[in-house]
C-alpha positions as CSV (number, residue, x, y, z in Angstrom):
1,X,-288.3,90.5,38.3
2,X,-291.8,90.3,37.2
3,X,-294.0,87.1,38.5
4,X,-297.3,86.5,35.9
5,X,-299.8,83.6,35.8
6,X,-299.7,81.6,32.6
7,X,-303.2,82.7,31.3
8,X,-302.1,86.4,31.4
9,X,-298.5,85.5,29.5
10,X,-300.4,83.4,27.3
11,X,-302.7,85.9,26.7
12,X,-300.4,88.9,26.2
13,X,-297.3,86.3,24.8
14,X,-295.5,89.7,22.9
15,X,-295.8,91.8,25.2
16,X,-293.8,89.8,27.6
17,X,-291.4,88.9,25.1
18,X,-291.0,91.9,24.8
19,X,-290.4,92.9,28.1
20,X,-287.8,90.1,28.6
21,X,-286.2,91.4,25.2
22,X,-285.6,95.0,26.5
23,X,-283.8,93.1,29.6
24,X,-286.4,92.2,32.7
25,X,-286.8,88.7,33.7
26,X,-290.4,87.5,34.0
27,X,-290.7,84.8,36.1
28,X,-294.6,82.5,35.0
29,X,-296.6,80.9,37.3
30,X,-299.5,78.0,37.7
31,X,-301.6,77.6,41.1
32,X,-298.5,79.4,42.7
33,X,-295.7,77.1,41.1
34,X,-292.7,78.1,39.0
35,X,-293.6,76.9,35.2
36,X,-290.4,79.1,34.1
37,X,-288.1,82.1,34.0
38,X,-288.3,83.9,31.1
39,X,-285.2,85.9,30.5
40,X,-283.3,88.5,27.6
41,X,-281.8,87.0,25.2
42,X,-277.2,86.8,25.6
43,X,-275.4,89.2,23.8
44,X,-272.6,86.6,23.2
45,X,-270.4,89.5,21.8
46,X,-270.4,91.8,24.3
47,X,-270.2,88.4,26.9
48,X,-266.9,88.1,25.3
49,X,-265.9,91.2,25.0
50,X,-266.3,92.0,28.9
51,X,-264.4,87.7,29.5
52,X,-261.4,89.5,27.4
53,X,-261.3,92.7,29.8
54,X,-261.6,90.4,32.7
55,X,-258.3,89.1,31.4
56,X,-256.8,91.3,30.2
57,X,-257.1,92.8,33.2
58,X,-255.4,89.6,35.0
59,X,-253.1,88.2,32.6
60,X,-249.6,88.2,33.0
61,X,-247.7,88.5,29.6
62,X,-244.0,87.1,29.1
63,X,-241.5,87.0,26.4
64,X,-242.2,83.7,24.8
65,X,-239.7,83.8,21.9
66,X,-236.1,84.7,23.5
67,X,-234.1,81.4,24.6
68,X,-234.3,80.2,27.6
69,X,-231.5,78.1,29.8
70,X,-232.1,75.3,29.4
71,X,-231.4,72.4,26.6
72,X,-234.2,70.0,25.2
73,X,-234.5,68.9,22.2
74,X,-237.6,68.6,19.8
75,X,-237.1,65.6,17.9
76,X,-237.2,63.2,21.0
């Protein structure tokens, strides 16, 4: 992670947005103090893509359609 002052990302704004874009996390400064965290943008596809590995990795798949034992009955 990169730590900048807030004149140098003010004065260089694209470039540090770019930066963050390609996937580093800047992290800008005043007098020492945390102003903010810049950070690359979610790829909310592939977020889900690796939450469906995850579990599919983990799930446990049953047959949901045969009968089962025991009586109920819907209408109640």
């Amino acid at each position: 992670m990169q730590t900048i002052n807030i004149s140098e990302f003010r004065a260089n704004l694209l470039k540090y947005l770019e930066i963050a874009n390609s996937g580093e996390q800047i992290s800008v400064t005043s007098n020492g103090k945390l102003l903010a965290t810049i950070t690359p943008p979610e790829n909310k596809r592939e977020q889900a893509k690796k939450q469906l590995d995850t579990l599919a990795t983990n799930a446990k798949i049953h047959d949901i359609t045969s009968p089962i034992d025991a009586d109920w009955d819907a209408l109640t």
